[in-house]
N, CA, C and O atoms as CSV, one atom per row, in Angstrom:
chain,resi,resn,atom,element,x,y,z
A,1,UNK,N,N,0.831,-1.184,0.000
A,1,UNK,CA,C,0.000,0.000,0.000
A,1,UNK,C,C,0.873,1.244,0.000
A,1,UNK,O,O,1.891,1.340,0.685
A,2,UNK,N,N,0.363,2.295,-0.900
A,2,UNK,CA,C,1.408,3.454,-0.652
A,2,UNK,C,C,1.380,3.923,1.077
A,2,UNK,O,O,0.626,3.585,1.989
A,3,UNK,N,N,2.525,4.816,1.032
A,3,UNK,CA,C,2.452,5.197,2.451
A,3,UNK,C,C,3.209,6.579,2.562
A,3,UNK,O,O,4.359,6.810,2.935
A,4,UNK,N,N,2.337,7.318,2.180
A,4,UNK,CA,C,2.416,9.117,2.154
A,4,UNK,C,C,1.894,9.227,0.617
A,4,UNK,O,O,2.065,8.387,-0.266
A,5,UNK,N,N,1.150,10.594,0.508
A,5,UNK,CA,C,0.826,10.573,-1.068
A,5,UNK,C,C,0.385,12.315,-0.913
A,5,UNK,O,O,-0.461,12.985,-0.320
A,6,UNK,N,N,1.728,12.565,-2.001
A,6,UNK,CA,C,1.524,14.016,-2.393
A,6,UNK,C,C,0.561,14.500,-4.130
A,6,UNK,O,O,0.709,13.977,-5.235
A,7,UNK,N,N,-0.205,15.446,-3.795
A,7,UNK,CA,C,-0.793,15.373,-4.786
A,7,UNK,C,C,-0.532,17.302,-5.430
A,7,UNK,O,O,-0.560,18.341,-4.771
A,8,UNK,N,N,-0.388,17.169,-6.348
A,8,UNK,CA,C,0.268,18.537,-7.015
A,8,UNK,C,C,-0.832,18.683,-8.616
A,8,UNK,O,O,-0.718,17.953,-9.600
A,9,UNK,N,N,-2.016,20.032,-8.422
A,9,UNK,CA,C,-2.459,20.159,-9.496
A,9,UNK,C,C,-3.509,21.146,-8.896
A,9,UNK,O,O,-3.313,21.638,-7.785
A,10,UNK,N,N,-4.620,21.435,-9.625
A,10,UNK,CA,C,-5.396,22.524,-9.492
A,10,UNK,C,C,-5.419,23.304,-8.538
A,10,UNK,O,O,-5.993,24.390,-8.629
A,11,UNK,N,N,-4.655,22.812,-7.176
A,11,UNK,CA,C,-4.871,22.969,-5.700
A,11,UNK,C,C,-3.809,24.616,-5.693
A,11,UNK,O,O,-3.789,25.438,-4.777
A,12,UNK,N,N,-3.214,24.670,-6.696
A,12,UNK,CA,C,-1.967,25.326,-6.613
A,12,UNK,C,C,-2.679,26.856,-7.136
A,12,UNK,O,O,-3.544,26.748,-8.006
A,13,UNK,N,N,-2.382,28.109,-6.693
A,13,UNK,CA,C,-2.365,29.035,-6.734
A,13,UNK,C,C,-1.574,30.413,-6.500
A,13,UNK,O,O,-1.094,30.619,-5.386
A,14,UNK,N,N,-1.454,31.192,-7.342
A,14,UNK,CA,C,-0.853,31.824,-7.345
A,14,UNK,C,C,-1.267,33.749,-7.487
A,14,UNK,O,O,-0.981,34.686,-6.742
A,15,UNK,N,N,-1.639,33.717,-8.116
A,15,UNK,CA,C,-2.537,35.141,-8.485
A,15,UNK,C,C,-3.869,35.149,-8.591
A,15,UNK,O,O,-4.558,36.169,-8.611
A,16,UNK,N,N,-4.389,33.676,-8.683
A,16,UNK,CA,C,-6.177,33.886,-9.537
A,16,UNK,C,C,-6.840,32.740,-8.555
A,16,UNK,O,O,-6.356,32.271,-7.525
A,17,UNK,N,N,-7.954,32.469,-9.118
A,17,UNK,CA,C,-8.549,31.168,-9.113
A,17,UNK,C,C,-7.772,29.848,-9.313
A,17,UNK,O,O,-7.785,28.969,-8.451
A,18,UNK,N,N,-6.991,29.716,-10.653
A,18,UNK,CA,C,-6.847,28.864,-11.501
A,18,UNK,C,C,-4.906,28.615,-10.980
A,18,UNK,O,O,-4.312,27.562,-10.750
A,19,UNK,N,N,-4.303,30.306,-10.947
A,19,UNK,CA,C,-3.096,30.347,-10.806
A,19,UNK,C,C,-2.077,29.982,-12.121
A,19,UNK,O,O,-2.229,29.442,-13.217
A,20,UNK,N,N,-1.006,30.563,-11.407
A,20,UNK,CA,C,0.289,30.537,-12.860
A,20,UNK,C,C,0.625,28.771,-13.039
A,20,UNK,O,O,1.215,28.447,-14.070
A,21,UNK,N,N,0.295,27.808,-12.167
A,21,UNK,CA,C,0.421,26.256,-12.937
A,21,UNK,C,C,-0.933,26.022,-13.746
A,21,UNK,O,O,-0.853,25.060,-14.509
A,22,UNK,N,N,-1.606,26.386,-13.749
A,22,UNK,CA,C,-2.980,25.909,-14.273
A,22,UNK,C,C,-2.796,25.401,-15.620
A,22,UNK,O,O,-2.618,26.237,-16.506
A,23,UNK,N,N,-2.812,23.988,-15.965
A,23,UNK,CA,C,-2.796,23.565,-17.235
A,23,UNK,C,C,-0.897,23.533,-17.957
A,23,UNK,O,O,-0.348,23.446,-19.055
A,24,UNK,N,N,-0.478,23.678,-16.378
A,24,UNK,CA,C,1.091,22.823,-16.717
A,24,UNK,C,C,1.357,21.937,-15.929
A,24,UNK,O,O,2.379,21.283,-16.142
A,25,UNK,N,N,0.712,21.698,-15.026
A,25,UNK,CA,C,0.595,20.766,-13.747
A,25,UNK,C,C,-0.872,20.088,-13.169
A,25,UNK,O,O,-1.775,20.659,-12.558
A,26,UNK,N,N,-0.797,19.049,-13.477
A,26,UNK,CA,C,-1.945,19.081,-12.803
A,26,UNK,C,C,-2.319,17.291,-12.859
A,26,UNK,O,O,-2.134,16.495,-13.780
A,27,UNK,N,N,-2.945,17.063,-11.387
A,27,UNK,CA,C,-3.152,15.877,-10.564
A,27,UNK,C,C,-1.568,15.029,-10.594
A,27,UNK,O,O,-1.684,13.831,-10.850
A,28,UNK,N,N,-0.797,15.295,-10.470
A,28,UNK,CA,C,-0.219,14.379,-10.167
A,28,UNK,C,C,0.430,14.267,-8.639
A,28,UNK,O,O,0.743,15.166,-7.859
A,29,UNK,N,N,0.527,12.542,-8.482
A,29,UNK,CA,C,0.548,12.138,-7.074
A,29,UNK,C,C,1.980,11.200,-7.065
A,29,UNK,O,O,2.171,10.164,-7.701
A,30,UNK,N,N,2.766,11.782,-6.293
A,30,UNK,CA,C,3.817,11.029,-5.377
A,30,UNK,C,C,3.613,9.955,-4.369
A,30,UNK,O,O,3.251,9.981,-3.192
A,31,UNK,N,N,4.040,8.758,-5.395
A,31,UNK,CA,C,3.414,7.364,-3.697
A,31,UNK,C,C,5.020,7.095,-3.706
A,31,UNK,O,O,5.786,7.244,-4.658
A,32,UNK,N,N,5.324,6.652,-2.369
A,32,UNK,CA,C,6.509,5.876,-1.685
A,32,UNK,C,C,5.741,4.492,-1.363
A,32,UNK,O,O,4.697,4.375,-0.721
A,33,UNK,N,N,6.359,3.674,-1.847
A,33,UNK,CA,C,6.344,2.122,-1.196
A,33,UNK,C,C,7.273,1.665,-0.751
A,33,UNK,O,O,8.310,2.043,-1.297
A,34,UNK,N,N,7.428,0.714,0.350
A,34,UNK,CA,C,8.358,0.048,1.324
A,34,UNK,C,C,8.187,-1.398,0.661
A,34,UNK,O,O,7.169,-2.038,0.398
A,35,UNK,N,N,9.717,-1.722,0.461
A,35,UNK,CA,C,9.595,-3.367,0.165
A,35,UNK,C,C,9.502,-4.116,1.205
A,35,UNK,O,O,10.057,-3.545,2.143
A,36,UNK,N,N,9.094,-5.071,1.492
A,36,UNK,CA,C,9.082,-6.054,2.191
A,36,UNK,C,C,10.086,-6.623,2.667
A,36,UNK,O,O,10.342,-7.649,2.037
A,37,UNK,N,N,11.008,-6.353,3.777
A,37,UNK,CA,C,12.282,-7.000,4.750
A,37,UNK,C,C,12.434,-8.355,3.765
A,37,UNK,O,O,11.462,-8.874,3.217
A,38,UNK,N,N,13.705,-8.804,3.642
A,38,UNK,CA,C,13.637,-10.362,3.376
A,38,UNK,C,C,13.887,-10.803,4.320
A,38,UNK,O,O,14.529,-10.216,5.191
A,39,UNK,N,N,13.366,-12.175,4.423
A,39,UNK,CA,C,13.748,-13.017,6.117
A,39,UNK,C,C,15.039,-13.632,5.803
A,39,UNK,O,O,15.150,-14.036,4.645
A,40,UNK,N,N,15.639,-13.725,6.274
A,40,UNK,CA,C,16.484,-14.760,6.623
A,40,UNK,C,C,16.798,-16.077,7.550
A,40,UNK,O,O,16.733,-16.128,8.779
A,41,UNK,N,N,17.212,-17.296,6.501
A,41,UNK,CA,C,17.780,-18.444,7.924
A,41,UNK,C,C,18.805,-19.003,7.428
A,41,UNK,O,O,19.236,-18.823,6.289
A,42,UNK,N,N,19.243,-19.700,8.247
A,42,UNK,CA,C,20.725,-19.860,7.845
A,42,UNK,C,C,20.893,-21.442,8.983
A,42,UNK,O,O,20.515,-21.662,10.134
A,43,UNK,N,N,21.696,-22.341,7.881
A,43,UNK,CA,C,21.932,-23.449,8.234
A,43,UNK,C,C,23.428,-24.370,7.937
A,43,UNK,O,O,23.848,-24.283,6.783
A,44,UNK,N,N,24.118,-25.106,8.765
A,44,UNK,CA,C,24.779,-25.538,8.571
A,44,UNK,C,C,24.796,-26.772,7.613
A,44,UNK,O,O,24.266,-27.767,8.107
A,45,UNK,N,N,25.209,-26.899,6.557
A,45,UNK,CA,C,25.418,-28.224,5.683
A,45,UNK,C,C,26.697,-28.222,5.449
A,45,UNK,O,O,27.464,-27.265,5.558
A,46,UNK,N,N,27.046,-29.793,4.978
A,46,UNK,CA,C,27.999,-29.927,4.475
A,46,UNK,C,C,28.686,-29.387,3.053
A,46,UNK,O,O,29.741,-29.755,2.536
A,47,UNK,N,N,27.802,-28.466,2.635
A,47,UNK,CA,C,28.404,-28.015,1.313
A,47,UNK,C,C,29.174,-26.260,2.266
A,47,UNK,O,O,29.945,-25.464,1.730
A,48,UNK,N,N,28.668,-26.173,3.568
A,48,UNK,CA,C,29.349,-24.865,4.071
A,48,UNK,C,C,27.729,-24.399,4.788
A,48,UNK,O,O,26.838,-25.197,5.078
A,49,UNK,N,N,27.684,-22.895,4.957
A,49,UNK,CA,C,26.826,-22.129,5.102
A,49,UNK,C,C,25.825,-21.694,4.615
A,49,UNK,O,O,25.937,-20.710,3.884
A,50,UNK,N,N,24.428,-22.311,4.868
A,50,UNK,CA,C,23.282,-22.330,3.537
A,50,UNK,C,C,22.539,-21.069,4.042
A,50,UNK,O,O,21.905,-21.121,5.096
A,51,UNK,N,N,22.600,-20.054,3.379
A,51,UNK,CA,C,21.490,-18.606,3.556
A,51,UNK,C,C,20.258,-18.340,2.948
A,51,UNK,O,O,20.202,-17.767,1.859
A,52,UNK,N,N,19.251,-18.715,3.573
A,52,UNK,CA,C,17.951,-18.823,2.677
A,52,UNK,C,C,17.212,-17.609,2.854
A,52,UNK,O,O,16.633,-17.418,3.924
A,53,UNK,N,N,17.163,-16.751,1.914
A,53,UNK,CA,C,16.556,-15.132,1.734
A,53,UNK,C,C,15.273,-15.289,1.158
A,53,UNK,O,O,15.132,-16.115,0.256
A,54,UNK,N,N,14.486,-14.728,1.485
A,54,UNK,CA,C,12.834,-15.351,1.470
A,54,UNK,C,C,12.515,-13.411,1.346
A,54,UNK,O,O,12.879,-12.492,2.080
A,55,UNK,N,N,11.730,-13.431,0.137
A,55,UNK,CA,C,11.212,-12.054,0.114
A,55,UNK,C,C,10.459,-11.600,-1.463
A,55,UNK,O,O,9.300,-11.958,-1.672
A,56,UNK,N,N,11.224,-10.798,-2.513
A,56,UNK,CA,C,10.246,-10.783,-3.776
A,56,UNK,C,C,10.526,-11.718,-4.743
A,56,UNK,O,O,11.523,-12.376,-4.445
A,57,UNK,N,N,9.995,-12.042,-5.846
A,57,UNK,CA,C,10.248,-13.243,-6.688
A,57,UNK,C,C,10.773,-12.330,-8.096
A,57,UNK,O,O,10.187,-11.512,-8.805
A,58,UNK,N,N,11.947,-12.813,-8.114
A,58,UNK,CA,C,12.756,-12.365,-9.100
A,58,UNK,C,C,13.841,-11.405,-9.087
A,58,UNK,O,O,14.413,-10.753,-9.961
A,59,UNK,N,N,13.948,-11.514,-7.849
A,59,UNK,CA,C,14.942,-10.098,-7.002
A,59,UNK,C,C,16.613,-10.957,-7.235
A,59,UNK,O,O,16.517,-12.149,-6.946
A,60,UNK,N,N,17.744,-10.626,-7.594
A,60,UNK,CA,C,18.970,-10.972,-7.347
A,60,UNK,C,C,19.280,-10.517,-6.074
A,60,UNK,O,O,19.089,-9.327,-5.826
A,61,UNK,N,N,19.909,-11.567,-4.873
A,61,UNK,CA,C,20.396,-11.446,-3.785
A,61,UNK,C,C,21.767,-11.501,-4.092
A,61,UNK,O,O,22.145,-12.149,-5.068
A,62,UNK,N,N,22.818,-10.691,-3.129
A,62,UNK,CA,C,24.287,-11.161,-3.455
A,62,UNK,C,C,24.645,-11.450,-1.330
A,62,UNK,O,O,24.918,-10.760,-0.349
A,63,UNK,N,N,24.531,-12.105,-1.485
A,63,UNK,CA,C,25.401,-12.968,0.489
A,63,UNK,C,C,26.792,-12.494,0.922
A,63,UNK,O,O,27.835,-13.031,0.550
A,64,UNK,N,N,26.708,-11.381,1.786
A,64,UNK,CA,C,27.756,-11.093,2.322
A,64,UNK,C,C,28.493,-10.906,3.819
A,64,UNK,O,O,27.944,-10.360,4.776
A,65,UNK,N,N,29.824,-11.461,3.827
A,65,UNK,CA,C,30.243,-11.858,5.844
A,65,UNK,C,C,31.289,-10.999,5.943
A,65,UNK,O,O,32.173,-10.436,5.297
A,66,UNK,N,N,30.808,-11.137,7.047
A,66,UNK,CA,C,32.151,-10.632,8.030
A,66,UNK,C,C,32.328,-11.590,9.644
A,66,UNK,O,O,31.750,-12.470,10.281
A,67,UNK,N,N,33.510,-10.722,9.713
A,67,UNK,CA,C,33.795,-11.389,11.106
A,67,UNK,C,C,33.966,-10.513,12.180
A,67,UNK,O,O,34.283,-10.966,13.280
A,68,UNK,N,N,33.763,-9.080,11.970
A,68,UNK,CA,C,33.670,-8.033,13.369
A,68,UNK,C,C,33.220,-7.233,12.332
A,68,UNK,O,O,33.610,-6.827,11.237
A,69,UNK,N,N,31.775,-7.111,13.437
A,69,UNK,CA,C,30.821,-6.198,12.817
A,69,UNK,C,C,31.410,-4.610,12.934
A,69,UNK,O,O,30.959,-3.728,12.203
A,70,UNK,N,N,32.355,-4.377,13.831
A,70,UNK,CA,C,32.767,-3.179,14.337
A,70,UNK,C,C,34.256,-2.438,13.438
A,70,UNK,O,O,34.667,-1.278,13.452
A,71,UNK,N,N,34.889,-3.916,12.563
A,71,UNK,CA,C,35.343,-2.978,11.437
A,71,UNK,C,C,34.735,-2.738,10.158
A,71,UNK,O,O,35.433,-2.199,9.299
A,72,UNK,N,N,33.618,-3.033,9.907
A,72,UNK,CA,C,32.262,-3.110,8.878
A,72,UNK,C,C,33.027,-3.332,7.712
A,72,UNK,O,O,32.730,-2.649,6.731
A,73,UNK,N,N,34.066,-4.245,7.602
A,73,UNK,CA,C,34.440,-5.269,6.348
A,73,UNK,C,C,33.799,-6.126,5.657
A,73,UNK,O,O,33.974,-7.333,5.822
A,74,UNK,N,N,33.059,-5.692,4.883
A,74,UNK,CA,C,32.085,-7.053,4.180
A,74,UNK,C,C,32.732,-7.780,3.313
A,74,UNK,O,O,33.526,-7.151,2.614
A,75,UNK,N,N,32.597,-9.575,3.027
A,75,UNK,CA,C,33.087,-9.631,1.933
A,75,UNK,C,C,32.045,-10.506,1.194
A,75,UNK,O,O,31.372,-11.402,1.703
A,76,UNK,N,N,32.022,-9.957,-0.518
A,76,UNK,CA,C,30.912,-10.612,-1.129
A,76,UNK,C,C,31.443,-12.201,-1.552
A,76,UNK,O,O,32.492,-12.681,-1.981
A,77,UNK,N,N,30.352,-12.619,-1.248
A,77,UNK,CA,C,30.570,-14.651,-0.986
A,77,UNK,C,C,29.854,-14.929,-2.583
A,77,UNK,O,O,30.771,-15.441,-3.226
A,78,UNK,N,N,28.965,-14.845,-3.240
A,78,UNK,CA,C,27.826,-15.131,-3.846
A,78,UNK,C,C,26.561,-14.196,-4.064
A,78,UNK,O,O,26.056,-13.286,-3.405
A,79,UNK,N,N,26.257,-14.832,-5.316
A,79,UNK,CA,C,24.740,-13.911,-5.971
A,79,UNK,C,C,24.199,-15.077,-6.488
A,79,UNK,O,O,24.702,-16.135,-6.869
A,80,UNK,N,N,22.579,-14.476,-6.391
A,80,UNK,CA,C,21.219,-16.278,-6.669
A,80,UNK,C,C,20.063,-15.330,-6.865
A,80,UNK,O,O,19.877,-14.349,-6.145
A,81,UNK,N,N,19.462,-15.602,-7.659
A,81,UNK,CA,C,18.351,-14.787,-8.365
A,81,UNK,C,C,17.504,-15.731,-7.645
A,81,UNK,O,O,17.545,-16.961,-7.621
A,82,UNK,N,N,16.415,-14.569,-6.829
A,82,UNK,CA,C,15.193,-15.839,-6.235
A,82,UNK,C,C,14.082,-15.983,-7.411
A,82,UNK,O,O,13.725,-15.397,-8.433
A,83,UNK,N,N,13.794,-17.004,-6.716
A,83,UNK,CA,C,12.842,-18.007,-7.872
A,83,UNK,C,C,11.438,-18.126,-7.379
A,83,UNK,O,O,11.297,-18.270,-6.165
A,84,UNK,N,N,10.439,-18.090,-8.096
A,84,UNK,CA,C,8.927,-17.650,-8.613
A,84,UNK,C,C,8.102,-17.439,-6.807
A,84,UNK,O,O,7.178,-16.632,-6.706
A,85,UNK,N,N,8.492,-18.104,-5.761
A,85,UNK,CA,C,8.388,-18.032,-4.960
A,85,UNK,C,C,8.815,-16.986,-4.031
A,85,UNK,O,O,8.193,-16.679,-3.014
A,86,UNK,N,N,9.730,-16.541,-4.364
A,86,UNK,CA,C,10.675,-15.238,-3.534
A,86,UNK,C,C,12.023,-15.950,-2.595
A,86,UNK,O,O,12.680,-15.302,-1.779
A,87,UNK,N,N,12.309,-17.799,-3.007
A,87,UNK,CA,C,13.206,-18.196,-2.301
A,87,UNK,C,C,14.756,-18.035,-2.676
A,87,UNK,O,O,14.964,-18.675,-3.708
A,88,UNK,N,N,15.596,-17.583,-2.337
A,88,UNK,CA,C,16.924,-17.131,-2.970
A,88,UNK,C,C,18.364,-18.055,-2.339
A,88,UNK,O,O,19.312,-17.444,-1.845
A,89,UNK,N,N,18.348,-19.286,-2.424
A,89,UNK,CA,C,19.445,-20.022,-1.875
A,89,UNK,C,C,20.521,-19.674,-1.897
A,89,UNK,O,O,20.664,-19.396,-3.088
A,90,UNK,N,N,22.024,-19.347,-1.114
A,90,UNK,CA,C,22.551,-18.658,-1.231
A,90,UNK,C,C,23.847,-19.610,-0.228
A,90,UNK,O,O,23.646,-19.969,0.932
A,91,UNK,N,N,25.019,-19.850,-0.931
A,91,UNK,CA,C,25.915,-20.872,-0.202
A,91,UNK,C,C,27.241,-20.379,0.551
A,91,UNK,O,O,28.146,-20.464,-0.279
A,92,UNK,N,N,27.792,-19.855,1.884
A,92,UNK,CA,C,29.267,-19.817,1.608
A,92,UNK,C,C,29.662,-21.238,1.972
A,92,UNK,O,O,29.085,-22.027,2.719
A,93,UNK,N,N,30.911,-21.397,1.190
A,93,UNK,CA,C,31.241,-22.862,0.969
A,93,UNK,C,C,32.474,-22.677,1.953
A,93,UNK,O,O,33.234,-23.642,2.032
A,94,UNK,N,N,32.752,-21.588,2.687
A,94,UNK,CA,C,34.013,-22.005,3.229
A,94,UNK,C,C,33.938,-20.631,4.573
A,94,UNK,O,O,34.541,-19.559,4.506
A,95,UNK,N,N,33.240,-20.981,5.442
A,95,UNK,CA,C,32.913,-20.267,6.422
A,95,UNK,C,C,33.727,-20.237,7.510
A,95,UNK,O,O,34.131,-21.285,8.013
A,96,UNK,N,N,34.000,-19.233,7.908
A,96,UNK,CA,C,35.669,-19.017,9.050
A,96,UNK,C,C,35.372,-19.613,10.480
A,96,UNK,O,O,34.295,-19.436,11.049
A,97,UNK,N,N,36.254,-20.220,10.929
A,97,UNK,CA,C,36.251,-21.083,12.072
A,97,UNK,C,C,35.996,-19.842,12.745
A,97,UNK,O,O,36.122,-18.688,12.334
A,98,UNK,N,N,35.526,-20.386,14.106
A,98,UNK,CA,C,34.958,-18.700,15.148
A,98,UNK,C,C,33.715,-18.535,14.799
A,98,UNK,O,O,32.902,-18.826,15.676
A,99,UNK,N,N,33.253,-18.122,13.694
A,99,UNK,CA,C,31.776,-17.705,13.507
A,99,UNK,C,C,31.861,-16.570,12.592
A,99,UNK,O,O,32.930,-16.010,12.354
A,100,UNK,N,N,30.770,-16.234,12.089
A,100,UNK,CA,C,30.584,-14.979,10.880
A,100,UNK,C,C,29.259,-14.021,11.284
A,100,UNK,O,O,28.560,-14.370,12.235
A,101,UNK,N,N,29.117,-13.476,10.945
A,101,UNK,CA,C,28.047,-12.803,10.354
A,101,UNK,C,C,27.405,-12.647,8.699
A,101,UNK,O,O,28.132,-12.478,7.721
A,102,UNK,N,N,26.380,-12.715,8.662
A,102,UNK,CA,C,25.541,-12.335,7.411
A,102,UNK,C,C,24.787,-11.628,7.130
A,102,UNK,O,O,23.826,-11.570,7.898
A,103,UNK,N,N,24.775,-10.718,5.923
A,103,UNK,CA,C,24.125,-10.028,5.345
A,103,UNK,C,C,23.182,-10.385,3.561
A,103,UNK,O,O,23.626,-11.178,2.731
A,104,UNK,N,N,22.311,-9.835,3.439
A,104,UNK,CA,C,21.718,-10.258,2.106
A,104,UNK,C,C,21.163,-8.464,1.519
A,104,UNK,O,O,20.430,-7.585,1.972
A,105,UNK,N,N,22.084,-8.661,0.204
A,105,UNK,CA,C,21.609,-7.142,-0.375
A,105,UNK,C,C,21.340,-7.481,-1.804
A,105,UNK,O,O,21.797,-8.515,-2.291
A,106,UNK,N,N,20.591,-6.618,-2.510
A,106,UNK,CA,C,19.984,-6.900,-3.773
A,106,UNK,C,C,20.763,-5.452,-4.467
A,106,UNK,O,O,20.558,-4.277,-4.163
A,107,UNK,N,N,21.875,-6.112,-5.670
A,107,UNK,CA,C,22.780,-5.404,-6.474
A,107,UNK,C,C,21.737,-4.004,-7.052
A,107,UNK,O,O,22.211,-3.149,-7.801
């Protein structure tokens, strides 16, 4: 659903009734839409680190880690175009002993 909506046209005045836009502007409306968060889960397999991004269908995800969130080093692992569903499988195959963090961004 939009969420704010500006509307720009007859409303506008300037000198008259009608005003100096009259018949150069008129009804048009500004909508903002919010996409939908993708979820994320994330599982251990033997092929490495499985990242399952759940959100629009046909969106390219690219999967990216780090290992201290506090020097904000990302590094890109992989990209997976989600499929008709909005599911976007997403693998690191070689995940750092200690632990990681993950991120999912659309190029």
């Amino acid at each position: 659903l939009p969420k704010g909506r500006l509307t720009v046209g007859n409303n506008i005045h300037t000198t008259g009734p009608e005003g100096f836009f009259h018949g150069m502007v008129d009804n048009v409306e500004l909508f903002t839409y919010r996409l939908p968060a993708d979820r994320l889960s994330l599982r251990l397999t033997e092929a490495g680190v499985e990242v399952v991004s759940q959100g629009l269908p046909g969106i390219s995800r690219t999967l990216w880690r780090t290992t201290d969130l506090a020097g904000r080093e990302w590094t890109r692992i992989t990209s997976a175009t989600a499929d008709a569903n909005g599911e976007a499988v997403l693998v690191d195959p070689a995940p750092p002993a200690g632990g990681a963090f993950y991120r999912t961004s659309t190029p």
